[in-house]
C-alpha positions in Angstrom: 0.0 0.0 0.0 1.2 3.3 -0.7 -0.4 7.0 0.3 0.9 10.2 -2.1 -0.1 13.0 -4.0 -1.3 12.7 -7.4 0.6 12.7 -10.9 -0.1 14.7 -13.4 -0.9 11.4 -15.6 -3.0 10.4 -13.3 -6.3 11.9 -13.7 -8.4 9.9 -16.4 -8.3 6.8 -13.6 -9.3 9.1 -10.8 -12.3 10.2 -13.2 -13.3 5.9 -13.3 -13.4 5.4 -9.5 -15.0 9.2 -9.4 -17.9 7.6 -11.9 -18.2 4.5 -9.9 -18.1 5.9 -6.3 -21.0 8.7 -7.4 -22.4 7.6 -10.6 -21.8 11.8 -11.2 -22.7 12.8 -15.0 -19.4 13.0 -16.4 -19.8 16.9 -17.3 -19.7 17.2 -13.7 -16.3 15.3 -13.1 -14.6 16.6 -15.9 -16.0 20.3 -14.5 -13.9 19.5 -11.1 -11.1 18.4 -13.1 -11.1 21.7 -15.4 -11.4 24.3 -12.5 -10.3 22.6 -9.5 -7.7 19.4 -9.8 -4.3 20.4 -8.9 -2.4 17.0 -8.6 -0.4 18.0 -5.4 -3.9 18.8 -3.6 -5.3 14.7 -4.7 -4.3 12.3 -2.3 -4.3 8.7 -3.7 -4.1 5.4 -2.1 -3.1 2.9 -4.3 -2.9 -0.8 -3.4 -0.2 -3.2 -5.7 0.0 -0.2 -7.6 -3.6 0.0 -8.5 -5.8 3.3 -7.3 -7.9 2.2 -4.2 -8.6 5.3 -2.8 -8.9 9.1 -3.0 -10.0 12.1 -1.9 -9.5 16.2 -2.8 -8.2 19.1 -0.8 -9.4 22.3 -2.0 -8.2 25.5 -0.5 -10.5 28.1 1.3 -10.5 30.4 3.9 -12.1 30.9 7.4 -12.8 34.0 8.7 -13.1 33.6 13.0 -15.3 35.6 15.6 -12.7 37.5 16.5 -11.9 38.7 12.5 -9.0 36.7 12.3 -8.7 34.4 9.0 -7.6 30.9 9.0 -6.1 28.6 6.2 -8.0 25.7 5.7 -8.5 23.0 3.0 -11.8 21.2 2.4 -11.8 17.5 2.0 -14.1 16.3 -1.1 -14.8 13.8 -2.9 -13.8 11.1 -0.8 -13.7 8.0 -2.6 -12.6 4.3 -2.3 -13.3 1.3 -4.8 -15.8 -1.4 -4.5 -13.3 -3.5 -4.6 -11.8 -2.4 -1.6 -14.0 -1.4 0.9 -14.3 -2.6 4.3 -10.1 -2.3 4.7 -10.1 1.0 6.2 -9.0 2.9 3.2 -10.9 5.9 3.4 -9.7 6.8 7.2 -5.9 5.9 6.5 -6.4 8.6 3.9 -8.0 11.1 6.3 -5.0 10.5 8.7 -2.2 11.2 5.7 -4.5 14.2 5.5 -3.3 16.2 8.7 0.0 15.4 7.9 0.1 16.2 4.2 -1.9 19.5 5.7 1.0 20.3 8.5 3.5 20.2 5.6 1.2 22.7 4.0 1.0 25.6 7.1 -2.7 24.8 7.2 -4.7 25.5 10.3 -7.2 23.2 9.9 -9.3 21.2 7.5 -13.5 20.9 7.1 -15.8 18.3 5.5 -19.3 18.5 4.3 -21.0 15.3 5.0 -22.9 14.0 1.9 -25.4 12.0 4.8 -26.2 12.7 8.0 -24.7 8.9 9.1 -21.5 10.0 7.7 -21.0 12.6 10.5 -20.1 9.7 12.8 -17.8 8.3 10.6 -16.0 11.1 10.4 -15.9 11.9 14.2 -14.1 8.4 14.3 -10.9 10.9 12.5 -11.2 13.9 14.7 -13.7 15.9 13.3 -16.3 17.6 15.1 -19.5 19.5 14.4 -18.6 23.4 13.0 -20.8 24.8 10.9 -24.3 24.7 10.6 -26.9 26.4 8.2 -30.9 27.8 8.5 -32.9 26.0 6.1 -36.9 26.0 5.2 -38.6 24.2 2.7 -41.5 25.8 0.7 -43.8 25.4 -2.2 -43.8 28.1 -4.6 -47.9 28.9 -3.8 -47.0 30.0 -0.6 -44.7 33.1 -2.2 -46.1 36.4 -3.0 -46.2 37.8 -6.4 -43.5 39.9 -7.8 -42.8 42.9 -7.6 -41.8 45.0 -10.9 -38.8 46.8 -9.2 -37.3 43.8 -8.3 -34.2 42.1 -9.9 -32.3 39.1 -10.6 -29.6 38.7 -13.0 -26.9 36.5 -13.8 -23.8 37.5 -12.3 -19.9 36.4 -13.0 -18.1 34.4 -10.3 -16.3 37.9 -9.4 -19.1 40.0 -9.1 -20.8 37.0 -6.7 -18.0 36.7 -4.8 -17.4 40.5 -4.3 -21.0 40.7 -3.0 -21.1 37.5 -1.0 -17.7 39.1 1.1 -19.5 42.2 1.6 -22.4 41.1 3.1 -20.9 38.4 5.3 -18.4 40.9 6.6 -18.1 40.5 10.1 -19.5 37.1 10.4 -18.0 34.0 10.7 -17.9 32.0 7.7 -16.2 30.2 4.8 -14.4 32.4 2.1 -13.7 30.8 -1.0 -11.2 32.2 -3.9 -12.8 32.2 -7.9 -11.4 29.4 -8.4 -14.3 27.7 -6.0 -16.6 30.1 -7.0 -16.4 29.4 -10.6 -16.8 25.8 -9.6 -19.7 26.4 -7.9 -21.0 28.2 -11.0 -20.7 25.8 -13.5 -22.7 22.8 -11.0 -25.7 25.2 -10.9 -25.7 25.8 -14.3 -25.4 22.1 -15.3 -28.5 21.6 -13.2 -30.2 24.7 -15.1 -29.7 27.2 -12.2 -26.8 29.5 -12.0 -25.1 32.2 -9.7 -27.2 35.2 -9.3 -27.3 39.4 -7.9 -30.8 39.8 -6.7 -32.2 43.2 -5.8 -35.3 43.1 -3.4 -37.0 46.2 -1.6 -33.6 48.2 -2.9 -31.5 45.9 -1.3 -28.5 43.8 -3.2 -27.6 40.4 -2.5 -26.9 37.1 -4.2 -27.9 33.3 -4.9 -26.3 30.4 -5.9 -29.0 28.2 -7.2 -29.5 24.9 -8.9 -32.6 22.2 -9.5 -32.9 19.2 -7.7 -35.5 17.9 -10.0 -37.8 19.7 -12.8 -40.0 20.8 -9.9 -37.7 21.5 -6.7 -35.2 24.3 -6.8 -32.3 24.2 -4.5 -31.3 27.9 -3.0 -27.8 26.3 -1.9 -26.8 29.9 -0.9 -29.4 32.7 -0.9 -27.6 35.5 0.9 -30.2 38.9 1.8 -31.0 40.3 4.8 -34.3 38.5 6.4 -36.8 41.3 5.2 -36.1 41.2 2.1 -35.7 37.2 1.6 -39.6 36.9 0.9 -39.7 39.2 -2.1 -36.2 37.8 -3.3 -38.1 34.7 -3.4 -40.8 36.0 -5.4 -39.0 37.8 -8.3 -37.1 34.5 -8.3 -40.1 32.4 -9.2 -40.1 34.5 -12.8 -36.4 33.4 -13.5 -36.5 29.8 -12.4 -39.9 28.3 -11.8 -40.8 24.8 -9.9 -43.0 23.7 -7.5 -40.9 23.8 -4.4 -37.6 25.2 -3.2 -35.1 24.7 -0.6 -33.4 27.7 1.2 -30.3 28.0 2.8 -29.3 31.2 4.8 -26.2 32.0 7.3 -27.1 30.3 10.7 -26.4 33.7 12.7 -28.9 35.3 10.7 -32.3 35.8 11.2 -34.7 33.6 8.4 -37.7 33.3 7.2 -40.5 31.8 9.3 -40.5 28.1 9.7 -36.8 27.8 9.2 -34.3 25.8 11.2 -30.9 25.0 11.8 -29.5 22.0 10.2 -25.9 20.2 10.8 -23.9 20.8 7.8 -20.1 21.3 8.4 -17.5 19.6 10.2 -13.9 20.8 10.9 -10.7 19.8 12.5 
C-alpha cells in the first residue's frame, strides 16, 4: 500500500473510480477536473500499484469571531473502490490528510458530510461538528407575487463573490477564492440554475442556485438580509420556476418563518 499526492498522468483513472463511487454525470467530473484538480492537492491510495482510494483538498479560507482568518482546505470527494472497501481505506487517507496539511501551514481542514450517518464516521478521524446552516422548505404557492422593481440577473463568479464578502463581513464564515466560485458556477448551471445578484425592496444580495428535479429548486446559498428574503423569493419564481424550493441562509442570521438550523459542516 502506498499514500501520495497525485501525478499529473493520473487523472483519467481518478475520473473511473469518481464515476463508480457517485455515478456523477461526467460533465460534472470533468467540470472538477477543469477548474479545481491540482495534482499536489489529490491524495491517492493505491494498493499493488492499483488506485484504491482518493480524496481532494481544496483550498479556502475561514474567517473567525474574532476577525482573524484561518487557512483551511476542504476535503471532497472522498472516494474508495468497491473493490476495496471494508479495509479502512478511506480513514488511512484522512490521517495522511493532517500530515500532508501540516507540511502545507494549514490550520485546519472541514468536511461536508454527503449523509447525515457520515458525521459519525467522520468523528471516528477527529472531526467535530462546526458549521451549521438555516434551512426552510416551501412550495412556490405559498410566495407572494412579484414585484416589478425587483431584480435578478446572472452575475460572473467575481461579481458574486465580491458581493457574498460584503455582506458576510463580520460574520464567521467560509471564504472561497474564484477558483471555487467558478466551480460552484458551473454545478448550478449544469443543473439549469446558475449564480445570481438579486435586488429586493432596494436591497442587493446574491444566490447560488440549482434544480434538484424539474419541480424543486435548490437555494444552496441565498444571501439577503431576512426582510427582504420573501420578495427575493418572489422575483425568483419569474427566473427559475418549480414547485418547491429549498433555502439555505447563514445560521447567525435571522430567516424566514419556519426555518431551522440543520448540521452541515465539520472541521478539524
Amino acid at each position: 500500500m502506498d499514500i501520495r499526492p497525485s501525478r499529473p498522468d493520473e487523472a483519467e483513472a481518478q475520473k473511473r473510480l469518481w464515476k463508480q463511487a457517485f455515478g456523477d454525470d461526467p460533465r460534472y467530473i470533468d467540470w472538477f477536473y477543469t477548474c479545481c484538480w491540482r495534482p499536489e492537492n489529490m491524495l491517492l491510495l493505491l494498493e499493488d500499484g492499483n488506485l484504491a482510494s482518493m480524496l481532494a483538498l481544496l483550498p479556502h479560507g475561514l474567517t473567525l469571531p474574532n476577525g482573524e482568518e484561518a487557512k483551511a482546505y476542504y476535503v471532497y470527494a472522498l472516494a474508495t473502490d468497491a473493490a476495496a472497501r471494508g479495509k479502512g481505506y478511506g480513514r488511512q487517507l484522512l490521517h495522511a490528510v493532517d500530515v500532508h496539511l501540516k507540511a502545507l501551514g494549514a490550520d485546519c481542514v472541514t468536511v461536508v458530510p454527503a449523509e447525515p450517518s457520515l458525521f459519525k464516521f467522520f468523528g471516528t478521524v477527529g472531526f467535530a461538528p462546526g458549521f451549521s446552516t438555516r434551512k426552510v422548505e416551501l412550495l412556490r404557492d405559498e410566495s407572494r407575487e412579484p414585484l416589478p422593481e425587483d431584480r435578478v440577473t446572472p452575475a460572473s463568479p467575481e461579481e458574486y463573490n465580491a458581493i457574498r464578502n460584503r455582506l458576510l463581513a463580520g460574520t464567521p464564515a467560509v471564504t472561497y477564492g474564484t477558483e471555487l466560485i467558478r466551480y460552484q458556477e458551473g454545478m448550478c448551471r449544469l443543473s439549469g440554475g446558475g449564480l445570481y445578484r438579486v435586488e429586493a425592496d432596494g436591497v442587493e444580495g446574491c444566490a447560488a442556485v440549482e434544480y434538484v428535479d424539474e419541480d424543486s429548486v435548490l437555494f444552496k446559498e441565498l444571501l439577503l438580509p431576512s426582510g427582504q428574503l420573501p420578495r427575493a423569493l418572489a422575483v425568483f419564481s419569474r427566473t427559475l420556476p418549480g414547485r418547491r424550493c429549498h433555502v439555505r441562509t447563514p445560521a447567525c442570521w435571522e430567516g424566514l418563518p419556519g426555518s431551522y438550523l440543520q448540521p452541515f459542516g465539520m472541521l478539524k
